[in-house]
C-alpha positions in Angstrom: 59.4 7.2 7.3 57.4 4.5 6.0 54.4 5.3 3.4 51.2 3.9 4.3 48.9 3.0 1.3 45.4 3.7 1.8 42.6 2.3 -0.4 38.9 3.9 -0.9 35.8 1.1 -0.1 34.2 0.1 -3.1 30.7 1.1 -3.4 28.4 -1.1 -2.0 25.3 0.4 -3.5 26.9 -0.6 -6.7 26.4 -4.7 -5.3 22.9 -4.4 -4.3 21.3 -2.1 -7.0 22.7 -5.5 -9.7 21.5 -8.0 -7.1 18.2 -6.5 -7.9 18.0 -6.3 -10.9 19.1 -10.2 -11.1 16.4 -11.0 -8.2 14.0 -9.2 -10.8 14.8 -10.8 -13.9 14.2 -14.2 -11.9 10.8 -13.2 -10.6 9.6 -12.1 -13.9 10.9 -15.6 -16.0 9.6 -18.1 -12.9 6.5 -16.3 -11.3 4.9 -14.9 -14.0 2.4 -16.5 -16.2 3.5 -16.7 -19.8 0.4 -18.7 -21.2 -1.6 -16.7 -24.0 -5.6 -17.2 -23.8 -6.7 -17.9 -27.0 -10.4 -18.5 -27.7 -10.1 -21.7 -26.6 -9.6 -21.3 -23.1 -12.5 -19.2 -22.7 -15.5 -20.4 -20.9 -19.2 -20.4 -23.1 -22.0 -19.9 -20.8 -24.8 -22.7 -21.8 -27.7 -20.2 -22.4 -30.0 -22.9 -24.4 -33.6 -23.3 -22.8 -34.3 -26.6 -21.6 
């Protein structure tokens, strides 16, 4: 008789739990803002009489 070779799947939970992670690391690096606010940037409110 012939022997038949059988091979297990490979886990796809493995593929999509690193496909995450990569979609995450490119959100944080191009949709988050990475400006500091120093003082200034801040807006003074004009509270002189006039």
């Amino acid at each position: 008789m012939a022997e038949i070779k059988i091979e297990k799947k490979k886990p796809m939970w493995l593929l999509i739990v690193v496909l995450l992670i990569i979609g995450g690391l490119i959100y944080y690096i191009y949709f988050t803002d990475h400006e500091t606010h120093t003082e200034s940037s801040t807006e003074i409110e004009n509270t002189s009489a006039q």
